[in-house]
N, C-alpha and C positions, 0 to 999 in steps of 0.2 A: 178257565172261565174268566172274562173282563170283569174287571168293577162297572158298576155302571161309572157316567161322568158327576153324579151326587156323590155316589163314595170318595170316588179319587178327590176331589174338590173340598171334602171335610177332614185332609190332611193339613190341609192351610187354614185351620179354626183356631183362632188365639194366641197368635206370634207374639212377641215384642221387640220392635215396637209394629206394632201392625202395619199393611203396605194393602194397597189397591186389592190384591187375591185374597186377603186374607178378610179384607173384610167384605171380601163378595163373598167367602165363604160362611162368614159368620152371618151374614143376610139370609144367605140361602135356607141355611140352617135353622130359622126362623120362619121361613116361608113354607107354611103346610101345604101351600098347592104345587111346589117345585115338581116338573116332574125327575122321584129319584132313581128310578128304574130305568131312564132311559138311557140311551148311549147313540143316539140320534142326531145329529150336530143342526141339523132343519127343525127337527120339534123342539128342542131344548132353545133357539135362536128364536123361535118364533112367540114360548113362550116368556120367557125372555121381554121379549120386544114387546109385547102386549100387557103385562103384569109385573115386571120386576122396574118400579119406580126406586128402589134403592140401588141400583148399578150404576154409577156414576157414568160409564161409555160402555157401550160393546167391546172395545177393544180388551177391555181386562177380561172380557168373559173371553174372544178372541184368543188372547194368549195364553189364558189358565185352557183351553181347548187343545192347541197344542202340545202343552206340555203333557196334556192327558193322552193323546194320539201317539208321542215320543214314547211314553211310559206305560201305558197300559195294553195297547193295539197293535201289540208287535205280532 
């Protein structure tokens, strides 16, 4: 069974010194409307794109997605 893409994502909670994914994760992780069940790369982008004013670009969300696809979606 996959993680969804919230699990795999709260691996990167709390590094030091923290980097772009890490603090997307610690964001997210904060965000009660996230959605953490999903593993959808169109629903999680869209909300995303409409609600997460703390992601500095898509692109960190972008690249913490494939690392998720590499690692979990095999």
């Amino acid at each position: 069974m996959r993680k969804s893409f919230y699990h795999f994502l709260m691996k990167y909670r709390h590094p030091k010194p923290p980097d772009d994914i890490s603090e997307f994760a610690n964001a997210a992780f904060r965000d009660h409307g996230f959605p953490k069940n999903s593993e959808d790369y169109e629903e999680i982008t869209l909300y995303l794109e409409l609600n997460a004013d703390y992601l500095k670009s898509m692109a960190v969300f972008d690249e913490a997605w494939q690392e998720y696809v590499q690692t979990e979606q095999r």
